[in-house]
VEXFILUM-794351 format. One record per residue: x, y, z of N, C-alpha, C in turn. Coordinates in pm, 1 decimal, m for minus. Layout:
% residues N
n_c1_n_c2_n_c3_ca_c1_ca_c2_ca_c3_c_c1_c_c2_c_c3
X_Y_Z_X_Y_Z_X_Y_Z
...
% end
This chain:
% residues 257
n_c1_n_c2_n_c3_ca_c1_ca_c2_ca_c3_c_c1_c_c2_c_c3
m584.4_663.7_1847.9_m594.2_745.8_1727.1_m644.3_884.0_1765.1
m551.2_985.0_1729.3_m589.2_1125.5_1756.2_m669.3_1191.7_1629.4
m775.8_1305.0_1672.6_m812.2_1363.4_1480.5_m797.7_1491.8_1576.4
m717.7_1585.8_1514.5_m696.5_1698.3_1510.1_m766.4_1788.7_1397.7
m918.7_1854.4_1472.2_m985.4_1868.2_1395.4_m971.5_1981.5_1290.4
m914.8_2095.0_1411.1_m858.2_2239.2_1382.4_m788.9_2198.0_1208.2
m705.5_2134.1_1190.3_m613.0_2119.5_1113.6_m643.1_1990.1_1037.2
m740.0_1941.3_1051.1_m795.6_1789.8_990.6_m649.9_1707.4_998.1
m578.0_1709.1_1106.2_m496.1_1631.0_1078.2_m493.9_1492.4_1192.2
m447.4_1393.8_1112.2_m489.4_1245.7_1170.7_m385.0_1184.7_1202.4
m397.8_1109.1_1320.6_m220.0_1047.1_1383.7_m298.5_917.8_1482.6
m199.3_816.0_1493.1_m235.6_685.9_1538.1_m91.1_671.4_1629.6
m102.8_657.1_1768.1_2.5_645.4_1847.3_0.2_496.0_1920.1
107.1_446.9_1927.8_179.2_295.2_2005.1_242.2_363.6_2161.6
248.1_299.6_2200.3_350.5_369.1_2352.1_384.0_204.0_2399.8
515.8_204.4_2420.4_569.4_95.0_2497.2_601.8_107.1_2617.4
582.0_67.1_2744.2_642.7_64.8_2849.3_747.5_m42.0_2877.5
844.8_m36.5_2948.1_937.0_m149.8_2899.8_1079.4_m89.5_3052.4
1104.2_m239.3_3080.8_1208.3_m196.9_3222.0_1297.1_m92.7_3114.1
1427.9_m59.2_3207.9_1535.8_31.7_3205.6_1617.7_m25.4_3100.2
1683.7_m141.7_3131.8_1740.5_m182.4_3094.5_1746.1_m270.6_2944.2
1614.2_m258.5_2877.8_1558.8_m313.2_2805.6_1532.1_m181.4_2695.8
1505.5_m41.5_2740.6_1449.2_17.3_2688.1_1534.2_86.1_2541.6
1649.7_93.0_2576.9_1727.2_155.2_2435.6_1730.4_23.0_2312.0
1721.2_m88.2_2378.4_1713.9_m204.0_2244.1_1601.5_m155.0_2149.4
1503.7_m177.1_2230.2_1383.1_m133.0_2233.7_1372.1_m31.9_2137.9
1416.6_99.8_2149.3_1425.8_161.0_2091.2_1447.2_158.6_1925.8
1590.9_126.2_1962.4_1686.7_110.1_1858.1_1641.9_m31.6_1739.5
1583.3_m42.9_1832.5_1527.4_m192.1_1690.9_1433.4_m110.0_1676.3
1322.1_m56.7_1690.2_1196.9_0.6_1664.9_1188.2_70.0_1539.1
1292.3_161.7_1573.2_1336.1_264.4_1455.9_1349.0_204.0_1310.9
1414.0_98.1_1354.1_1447.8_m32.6_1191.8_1383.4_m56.6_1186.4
1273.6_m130.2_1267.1_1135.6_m193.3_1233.2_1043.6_m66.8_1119.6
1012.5_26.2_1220.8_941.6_103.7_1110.4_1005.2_167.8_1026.5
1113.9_202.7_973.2_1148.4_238.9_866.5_1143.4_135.5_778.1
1202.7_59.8_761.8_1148.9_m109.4_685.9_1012.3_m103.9_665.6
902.7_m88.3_762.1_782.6_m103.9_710.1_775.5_25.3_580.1
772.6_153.2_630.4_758.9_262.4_539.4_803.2_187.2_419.8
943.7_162.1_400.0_1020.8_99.8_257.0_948.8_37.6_205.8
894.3_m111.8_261.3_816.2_m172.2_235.3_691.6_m176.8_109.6
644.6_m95.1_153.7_493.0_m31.1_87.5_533.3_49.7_0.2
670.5_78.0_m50.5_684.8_196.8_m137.5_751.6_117.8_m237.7
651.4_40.3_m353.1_716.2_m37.5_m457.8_846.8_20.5_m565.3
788.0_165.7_m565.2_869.5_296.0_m684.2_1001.3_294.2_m626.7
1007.5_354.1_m511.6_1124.1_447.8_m484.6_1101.9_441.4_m317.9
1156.5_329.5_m265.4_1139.2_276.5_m111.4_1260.6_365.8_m63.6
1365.4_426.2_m119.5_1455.6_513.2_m77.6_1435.0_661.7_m63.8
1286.0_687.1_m46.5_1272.5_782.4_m53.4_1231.9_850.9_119.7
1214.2_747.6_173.6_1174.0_729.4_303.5_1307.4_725.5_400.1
1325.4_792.8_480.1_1461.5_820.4_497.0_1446.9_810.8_689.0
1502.0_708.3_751.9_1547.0_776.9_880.0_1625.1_905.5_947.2
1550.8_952.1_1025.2_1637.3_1092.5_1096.9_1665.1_1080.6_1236.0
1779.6_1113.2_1319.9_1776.6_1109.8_1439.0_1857.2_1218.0_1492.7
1825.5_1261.3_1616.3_1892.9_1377.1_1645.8_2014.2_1376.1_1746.0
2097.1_1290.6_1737.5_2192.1_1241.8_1753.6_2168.2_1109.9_1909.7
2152.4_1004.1_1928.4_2117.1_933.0_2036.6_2240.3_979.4_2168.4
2178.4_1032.1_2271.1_2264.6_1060.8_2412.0_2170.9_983.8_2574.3
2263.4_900.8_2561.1_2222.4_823.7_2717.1_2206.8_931.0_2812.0
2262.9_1012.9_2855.4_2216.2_1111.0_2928.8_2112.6_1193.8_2911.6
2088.9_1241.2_2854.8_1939.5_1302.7_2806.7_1808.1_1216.7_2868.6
1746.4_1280.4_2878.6_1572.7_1200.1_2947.3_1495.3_1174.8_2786.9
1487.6_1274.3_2726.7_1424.5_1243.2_2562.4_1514.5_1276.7_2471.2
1492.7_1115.8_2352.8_1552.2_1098.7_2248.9_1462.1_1129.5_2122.5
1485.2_1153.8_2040.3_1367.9_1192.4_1899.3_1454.4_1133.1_1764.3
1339.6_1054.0_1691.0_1413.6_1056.2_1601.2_1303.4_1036.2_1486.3
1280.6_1029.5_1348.8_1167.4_1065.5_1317.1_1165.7_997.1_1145.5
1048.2_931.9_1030.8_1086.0_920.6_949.8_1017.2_1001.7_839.1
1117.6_1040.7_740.0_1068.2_1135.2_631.8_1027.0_1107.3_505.0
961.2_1137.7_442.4_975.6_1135.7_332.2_1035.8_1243.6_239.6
1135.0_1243.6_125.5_1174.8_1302.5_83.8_1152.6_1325.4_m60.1
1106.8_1410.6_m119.9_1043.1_1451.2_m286.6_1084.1_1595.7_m322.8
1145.1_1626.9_m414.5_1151.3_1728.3_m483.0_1208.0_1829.8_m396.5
1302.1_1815.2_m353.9_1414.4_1899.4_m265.7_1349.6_1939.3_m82.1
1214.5_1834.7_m85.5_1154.4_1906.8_23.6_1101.6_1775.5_162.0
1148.3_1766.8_243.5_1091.2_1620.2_358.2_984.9_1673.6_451.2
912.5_1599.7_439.4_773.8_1575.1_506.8_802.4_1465.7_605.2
769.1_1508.3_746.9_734.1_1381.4_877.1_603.8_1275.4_825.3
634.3_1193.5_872.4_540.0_1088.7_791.6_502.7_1026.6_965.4
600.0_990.9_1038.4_617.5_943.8_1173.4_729.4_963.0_1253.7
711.9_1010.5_1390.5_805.3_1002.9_1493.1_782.5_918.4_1610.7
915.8_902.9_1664.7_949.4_763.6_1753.1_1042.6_827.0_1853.5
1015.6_819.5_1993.9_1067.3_903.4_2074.3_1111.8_809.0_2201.5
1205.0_820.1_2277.9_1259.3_738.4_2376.6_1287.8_848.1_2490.6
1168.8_787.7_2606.5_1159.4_897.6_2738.2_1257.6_771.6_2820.1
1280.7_872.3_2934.3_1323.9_778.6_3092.6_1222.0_887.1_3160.5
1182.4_964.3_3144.9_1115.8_1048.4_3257.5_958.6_1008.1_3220.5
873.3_973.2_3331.7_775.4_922.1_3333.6_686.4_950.6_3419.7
720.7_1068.1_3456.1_625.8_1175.5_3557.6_504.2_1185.6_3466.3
374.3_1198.3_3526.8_267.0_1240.1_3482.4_195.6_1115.8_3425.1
265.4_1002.6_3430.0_219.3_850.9_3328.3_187.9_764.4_3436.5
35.6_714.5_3462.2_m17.3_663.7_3592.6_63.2_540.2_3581.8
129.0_482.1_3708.6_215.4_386.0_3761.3_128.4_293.2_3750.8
2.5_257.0_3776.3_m75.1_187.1_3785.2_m109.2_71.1_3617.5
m99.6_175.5_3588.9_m100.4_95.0_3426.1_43.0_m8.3_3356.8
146.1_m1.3_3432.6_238.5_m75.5_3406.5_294.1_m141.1_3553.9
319.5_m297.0_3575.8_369.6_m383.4_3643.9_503.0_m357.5_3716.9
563.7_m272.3_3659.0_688.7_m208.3_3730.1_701.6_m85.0_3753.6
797.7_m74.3_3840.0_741.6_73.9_3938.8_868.5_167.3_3839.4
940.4_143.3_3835.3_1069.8_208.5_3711.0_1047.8_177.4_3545.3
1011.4_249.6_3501.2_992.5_240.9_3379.0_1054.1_324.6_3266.0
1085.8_280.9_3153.5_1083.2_450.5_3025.8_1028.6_346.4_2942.9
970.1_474.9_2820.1_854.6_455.4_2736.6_937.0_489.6_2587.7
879.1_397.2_2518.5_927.9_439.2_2356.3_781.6_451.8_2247.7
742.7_546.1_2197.1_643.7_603.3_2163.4_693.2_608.4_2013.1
556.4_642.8_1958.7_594.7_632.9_1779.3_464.8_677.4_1747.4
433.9_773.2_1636.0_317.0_861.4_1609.7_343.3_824.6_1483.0
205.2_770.3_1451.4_215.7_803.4_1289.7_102.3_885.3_1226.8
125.0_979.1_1142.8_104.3_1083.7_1090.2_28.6_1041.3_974.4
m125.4_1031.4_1012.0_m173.9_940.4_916.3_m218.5_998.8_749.7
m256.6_1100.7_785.3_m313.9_1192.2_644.1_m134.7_1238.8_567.4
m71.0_1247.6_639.6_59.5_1290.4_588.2_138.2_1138.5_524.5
54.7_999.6_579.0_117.2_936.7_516.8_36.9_905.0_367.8
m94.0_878.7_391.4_m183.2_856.5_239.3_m119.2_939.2_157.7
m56.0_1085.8_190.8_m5.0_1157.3_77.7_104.1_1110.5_17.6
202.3_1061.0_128.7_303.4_1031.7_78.0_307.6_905.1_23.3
247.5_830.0_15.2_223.5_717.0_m50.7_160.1_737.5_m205.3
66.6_818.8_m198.2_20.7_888.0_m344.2_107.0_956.1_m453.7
190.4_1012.2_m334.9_319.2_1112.3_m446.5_420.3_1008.9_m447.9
454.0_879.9_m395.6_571.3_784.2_m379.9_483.4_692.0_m553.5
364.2_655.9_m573.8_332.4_607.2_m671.9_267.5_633.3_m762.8
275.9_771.0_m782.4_201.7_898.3_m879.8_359.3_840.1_m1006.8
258.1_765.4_m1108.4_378.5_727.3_m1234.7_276.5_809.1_m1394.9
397.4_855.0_m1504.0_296.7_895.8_m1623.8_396.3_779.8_m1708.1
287.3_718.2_m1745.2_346.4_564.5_m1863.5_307.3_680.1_m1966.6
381.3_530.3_m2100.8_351.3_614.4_m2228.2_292.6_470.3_m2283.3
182.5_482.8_m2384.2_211.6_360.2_m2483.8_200.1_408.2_m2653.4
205.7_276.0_m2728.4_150.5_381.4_m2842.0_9.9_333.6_m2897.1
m23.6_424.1_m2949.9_m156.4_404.2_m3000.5_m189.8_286.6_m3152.4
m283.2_217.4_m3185.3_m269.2_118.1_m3278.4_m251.2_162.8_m3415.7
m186.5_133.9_m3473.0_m201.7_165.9_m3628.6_m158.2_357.4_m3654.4
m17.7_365.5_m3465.6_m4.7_436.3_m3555.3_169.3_503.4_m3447.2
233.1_576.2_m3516.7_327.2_609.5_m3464.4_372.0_699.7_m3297.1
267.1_780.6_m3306.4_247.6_845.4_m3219.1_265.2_794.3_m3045.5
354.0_875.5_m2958.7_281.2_802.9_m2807.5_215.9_900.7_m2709.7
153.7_809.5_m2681.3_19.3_892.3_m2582.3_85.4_834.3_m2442.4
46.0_953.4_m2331.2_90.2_979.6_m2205.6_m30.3_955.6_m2143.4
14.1_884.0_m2030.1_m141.6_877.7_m1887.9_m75.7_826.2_m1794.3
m160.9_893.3_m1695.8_m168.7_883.0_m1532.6_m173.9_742.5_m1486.8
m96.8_683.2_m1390.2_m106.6_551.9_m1321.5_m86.4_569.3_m1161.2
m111.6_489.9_m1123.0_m123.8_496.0_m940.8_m67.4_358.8_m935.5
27.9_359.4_m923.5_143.5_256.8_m868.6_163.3_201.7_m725.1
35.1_144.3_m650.8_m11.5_170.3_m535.6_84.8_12.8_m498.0
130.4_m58.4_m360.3_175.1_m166.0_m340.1_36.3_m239.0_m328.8
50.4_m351.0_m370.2_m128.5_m469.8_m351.4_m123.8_m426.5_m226.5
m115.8_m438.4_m91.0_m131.0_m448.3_23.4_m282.8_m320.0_48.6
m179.2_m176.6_m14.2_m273.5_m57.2_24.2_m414.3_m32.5_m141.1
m389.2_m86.7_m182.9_m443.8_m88.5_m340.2_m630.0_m112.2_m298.1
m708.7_m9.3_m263.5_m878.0_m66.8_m231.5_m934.6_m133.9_m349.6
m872.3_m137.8_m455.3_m959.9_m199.6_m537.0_m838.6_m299.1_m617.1
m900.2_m456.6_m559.9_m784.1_m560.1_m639.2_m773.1_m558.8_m731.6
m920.5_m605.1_m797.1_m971.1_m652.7_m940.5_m1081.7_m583.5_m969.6
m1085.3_m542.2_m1104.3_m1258.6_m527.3_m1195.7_m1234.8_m602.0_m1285.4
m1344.5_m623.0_m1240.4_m1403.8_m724.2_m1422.1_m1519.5_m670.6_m1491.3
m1448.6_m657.6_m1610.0_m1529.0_m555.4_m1718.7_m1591.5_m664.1_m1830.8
m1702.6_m613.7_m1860.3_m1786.1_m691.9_m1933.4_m1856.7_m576.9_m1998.1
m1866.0_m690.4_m2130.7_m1911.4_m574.3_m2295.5_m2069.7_m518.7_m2239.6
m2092.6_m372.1_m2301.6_m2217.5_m325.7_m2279.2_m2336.5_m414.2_m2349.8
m2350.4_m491.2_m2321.8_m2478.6_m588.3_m2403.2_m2541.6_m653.7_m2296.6
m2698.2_m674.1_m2327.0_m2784.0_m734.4_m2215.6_m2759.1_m867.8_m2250.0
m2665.1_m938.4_m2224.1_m2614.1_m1059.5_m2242.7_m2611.5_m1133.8_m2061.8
m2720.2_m1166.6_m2019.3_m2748.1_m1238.3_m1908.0_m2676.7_m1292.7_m1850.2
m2594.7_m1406.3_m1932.2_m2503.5_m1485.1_m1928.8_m2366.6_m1441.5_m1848.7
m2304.7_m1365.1_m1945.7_m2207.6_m1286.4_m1890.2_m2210.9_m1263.3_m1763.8
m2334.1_m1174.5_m1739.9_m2331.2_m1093.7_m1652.1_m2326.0_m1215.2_m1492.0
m2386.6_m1298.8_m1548.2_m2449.3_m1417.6_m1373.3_m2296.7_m1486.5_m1400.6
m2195.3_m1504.3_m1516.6_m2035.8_m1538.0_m1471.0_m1964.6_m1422.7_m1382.9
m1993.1_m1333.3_m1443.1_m1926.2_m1194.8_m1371.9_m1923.5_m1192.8_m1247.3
m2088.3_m1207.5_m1211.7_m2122.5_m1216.8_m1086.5_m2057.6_m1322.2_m980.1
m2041.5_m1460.3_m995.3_m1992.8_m1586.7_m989.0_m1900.2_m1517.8_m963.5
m1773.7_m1478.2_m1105.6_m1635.0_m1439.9_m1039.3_m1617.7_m1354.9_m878.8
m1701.5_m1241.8_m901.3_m1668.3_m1144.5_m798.1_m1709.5_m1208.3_m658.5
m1795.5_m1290.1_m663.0_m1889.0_m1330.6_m535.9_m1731.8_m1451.1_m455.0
m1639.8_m1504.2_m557.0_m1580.6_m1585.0_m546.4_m1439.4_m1518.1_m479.4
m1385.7_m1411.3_m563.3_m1235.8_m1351.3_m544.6_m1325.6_m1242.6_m398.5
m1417.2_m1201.6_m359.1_m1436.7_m1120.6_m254.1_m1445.6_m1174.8_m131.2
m1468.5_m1300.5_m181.5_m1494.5_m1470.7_m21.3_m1337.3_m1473.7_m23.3
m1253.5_m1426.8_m94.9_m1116.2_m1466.7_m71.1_m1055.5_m1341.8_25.4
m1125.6_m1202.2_m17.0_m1088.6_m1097.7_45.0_m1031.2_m1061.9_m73.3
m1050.1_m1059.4_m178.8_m974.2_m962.3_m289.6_m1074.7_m915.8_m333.7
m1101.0_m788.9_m297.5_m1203.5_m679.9_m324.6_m1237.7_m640.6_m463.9
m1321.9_m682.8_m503.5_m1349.4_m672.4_m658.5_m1505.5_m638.0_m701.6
m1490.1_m550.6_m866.0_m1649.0_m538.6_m868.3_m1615.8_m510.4_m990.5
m1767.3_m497.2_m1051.2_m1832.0_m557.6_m1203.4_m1838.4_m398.3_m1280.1
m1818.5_m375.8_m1406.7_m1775.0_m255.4_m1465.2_m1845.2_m291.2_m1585.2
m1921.2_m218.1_m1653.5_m1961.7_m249.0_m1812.5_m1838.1_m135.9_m1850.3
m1840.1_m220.1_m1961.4_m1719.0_m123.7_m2092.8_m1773.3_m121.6_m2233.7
m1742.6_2.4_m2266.9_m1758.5_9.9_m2418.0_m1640.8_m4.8_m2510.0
m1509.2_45.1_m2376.8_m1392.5_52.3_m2462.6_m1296.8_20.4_m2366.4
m1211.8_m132.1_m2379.7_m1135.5_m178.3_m2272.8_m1025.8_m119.3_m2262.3
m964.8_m49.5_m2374.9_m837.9_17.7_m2371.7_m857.8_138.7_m2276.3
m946.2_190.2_m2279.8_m1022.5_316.8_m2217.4_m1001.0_273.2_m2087.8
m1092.4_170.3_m2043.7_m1088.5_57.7_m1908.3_m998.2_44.0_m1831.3
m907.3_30.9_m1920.4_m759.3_m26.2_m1851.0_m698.0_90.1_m1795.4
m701.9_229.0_m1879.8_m630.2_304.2_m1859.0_m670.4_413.6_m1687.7
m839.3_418.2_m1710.9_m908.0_445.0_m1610.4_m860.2_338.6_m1480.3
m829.3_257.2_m1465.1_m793.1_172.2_m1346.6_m665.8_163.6_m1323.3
m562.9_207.3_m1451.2_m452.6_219.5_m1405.0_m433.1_353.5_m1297.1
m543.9_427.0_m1369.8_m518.2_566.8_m1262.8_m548.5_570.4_m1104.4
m678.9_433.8_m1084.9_m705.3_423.3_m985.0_m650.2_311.1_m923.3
m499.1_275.1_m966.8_m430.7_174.9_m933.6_m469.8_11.2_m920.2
m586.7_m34.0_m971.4_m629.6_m148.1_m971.4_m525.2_m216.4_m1018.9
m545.0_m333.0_m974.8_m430.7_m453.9_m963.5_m435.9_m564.0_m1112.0
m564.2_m591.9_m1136.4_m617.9_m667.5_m1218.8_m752.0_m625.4_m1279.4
m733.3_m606.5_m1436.8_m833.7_m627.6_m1515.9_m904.0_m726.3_m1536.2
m978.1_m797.6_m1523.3_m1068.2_m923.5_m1554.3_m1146.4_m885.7_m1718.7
m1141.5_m979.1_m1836.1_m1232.6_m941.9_m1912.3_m1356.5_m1074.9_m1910.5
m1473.8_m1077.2_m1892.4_m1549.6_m1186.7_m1986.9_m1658.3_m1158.8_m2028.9
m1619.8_m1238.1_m2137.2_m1702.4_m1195.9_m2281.9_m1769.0_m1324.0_m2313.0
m1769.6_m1306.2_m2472.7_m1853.5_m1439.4_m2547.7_m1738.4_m1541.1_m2545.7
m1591.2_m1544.1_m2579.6_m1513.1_m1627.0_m2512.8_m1521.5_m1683.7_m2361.5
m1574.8_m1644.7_m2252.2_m1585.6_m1705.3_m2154.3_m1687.9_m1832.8_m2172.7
m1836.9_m1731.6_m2226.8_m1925.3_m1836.8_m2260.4_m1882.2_m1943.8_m2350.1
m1817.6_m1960.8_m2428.0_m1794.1_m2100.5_m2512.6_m1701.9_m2165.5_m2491.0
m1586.0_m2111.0_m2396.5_m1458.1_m2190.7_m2341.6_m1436.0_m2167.2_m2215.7
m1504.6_m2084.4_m2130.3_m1456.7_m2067.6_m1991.5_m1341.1_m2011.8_m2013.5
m1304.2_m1931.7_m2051.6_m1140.2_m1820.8_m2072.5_m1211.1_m1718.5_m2028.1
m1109.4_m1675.4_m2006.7_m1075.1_m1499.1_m1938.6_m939.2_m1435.0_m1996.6
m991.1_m1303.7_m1977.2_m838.1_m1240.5_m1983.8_m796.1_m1158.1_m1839.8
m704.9_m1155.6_m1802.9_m641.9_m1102.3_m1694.9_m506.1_m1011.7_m1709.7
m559.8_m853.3_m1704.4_m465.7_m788.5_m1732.3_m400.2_m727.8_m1588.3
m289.6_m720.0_m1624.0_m184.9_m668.9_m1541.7_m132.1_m522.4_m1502.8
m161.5_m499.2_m1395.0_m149.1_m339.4_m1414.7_m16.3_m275.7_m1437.9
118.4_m346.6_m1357.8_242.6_m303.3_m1366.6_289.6_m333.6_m1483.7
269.3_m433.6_m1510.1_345.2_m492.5_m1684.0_217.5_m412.5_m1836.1
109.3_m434.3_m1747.6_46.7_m389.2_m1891.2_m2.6_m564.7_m1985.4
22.0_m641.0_m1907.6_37.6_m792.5_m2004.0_m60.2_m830.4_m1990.8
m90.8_m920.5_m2096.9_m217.0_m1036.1_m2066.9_m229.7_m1150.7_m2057.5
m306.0_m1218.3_m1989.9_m273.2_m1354.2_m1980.8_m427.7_m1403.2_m2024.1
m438.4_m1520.5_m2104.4_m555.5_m1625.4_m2071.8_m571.8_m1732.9_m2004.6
m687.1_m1714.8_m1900.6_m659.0_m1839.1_m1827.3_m830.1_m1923.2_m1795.8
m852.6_m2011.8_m1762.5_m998.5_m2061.4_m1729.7_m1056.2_m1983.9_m1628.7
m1174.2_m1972.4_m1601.3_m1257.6_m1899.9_m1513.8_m1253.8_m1949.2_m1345.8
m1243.1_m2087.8_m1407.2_m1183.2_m2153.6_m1223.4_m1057.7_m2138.0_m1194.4
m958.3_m2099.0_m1231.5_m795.2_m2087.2_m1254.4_m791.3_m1912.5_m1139.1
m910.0_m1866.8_m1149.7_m894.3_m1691.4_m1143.6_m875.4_m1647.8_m1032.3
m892.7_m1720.9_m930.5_m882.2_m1694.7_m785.6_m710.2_m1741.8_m733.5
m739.7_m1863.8_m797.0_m566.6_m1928.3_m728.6_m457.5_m1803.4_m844.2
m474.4_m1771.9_m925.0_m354.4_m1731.6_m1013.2_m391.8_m1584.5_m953.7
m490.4_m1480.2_m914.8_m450.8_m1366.3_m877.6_m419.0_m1384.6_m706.8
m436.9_m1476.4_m645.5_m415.7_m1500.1_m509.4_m203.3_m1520.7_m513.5
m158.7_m1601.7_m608.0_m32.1_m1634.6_m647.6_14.0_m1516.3_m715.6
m13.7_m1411.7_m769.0_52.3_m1325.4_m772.2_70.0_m1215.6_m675.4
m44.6_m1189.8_m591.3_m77.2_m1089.6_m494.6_38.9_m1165.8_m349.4
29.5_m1279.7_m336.5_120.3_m1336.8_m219.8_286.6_m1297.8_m286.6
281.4_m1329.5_m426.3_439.9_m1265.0_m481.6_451.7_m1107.2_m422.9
378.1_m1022.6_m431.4_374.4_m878.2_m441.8_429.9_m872.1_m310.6
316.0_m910.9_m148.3_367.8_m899.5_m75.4_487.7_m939.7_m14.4
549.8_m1043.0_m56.9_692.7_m1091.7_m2.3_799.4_m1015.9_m77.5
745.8_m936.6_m114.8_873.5_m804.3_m213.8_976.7_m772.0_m71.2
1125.7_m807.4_m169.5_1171.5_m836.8_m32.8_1282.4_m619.4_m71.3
1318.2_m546.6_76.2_1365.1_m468.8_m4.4_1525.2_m497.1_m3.4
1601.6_m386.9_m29.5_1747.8_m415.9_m136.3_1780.8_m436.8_55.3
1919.1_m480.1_21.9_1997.9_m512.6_179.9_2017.0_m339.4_256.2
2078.8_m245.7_152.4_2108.1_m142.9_222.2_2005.4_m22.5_281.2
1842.8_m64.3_241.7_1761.2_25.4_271.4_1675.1_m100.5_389.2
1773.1_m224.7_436.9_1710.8_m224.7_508.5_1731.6_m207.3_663.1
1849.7_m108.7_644.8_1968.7_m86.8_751.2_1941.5_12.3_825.8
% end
């Protein structure tokens, strides 16, 4: 991992060493590999991520080829992937064979958080209750994978003890799972929801005085907006079963070419 301080800019490099004869596969699958990943993570608009290459020539010593992102008439390098045969200056000692070429791949790390931000920068509309009008807001359409915050669970502003040592229970439970979650008082859940849609949270948790007398919850949904009720022991397996759906998002056949 490089930090380029001059320019605060941040990059994480792979280098393969790999015989002769091995090395353009090598290559050439690589390129698919990470463009697929980029797609991957981009739930909105995975076509926005585009392979580039500057035409592949066996004769040449360096090949370049690089992936972009593309927004608003303008492409940004996100990562490049480069295929040497010349290997002057690269200590022999560090690889098992005395003939080698190298296939390298930089990823462009601050250039990618952006592009991931502007790939799931969404403005929903809904309407407001009791009345015609629709109101506009900010959402962060983040994939679960990159999303830092899974779940909150919001609980009414009242010194209600109770609540609070379930709350606790929940989070202590979904964070032993690795789904990163934490405790929010609310005055106003609509408010709640909308604040976490911006910060892309995955799941709303509500419990209230319904938890206390039935063990229910509500579990809101950030992409749909939906709700579900479910028991308080139910809360781990049902956001664990949707989050394993998220990641096996498979993409379309032709963006994965």
């Amino acid at each position: 991992i490089n930090n380029m301080s001059c320019n605060e800019s941040f990059s994480a490099s792979l280098r393969f060493f790999c015989e002769p004869k091995k090395s353009q596969l090598l290559y050439h699958s690589w390129k698919k590999e990470r463009a697929t990943w980029w797609r991957k993570l981009s739930i909105n608009r995975p076509g926005r991520f585009i392979l580039e290459e500057d035409g592949f020539d066996d004769n040449k010593k360096f090949n370049n080829a690089r992936i972009m992102l593309s927004y608003n008439n303008h492409k940004e390098v996100v990562e490049d992937i480069s295929y040497s045969k010349d290997n002057n200056g690269i200590e022999k000692d560090i690889c098992n064979i005395n003939e080698f070429h190298t296939v390298t791949c930089s990823s462009h790390m601050d250039k990618g958080v952006l592009a991931y931000l502007i790939d799931s920068y969404q403005c929903r509309q809904s309407s407001k209750p009791n009345s015609k009008s629709i109101d506009e807001y900010k959402s962060l359409k983040l994939h679960p994978r990159l999303t830092p915050v899974k779940a909150a669970i919001l609980i009414p502003t009242t010194d209600r003890t109770h609540i609070l040592e379930l709350a606790q229970y929940l989070t202590k439970k979904l964070n032993s799972a690795e789904i990163f979650t934490w405790i929010e008082c609310s005055q106003s859940m609509e408010e709640s929801y909308r604040n976490h849609d911006e910060m892309g949270t995955l799941f709303c948790i509500v419990v209230d005085d319904d938890t206390i007398k039935y063990g229910d919850i509500k579990i809101r949904h950030r992409d749909t907006g939906l709700q579900e009720q479910i028991h308080l022991i139910d809360a781990k397996l049902c956001i664990e079963r949707d989050l394993q759906n998220s990641y096996e998002h498979a993409l379309p056949l032709d963006l994965q070419e």
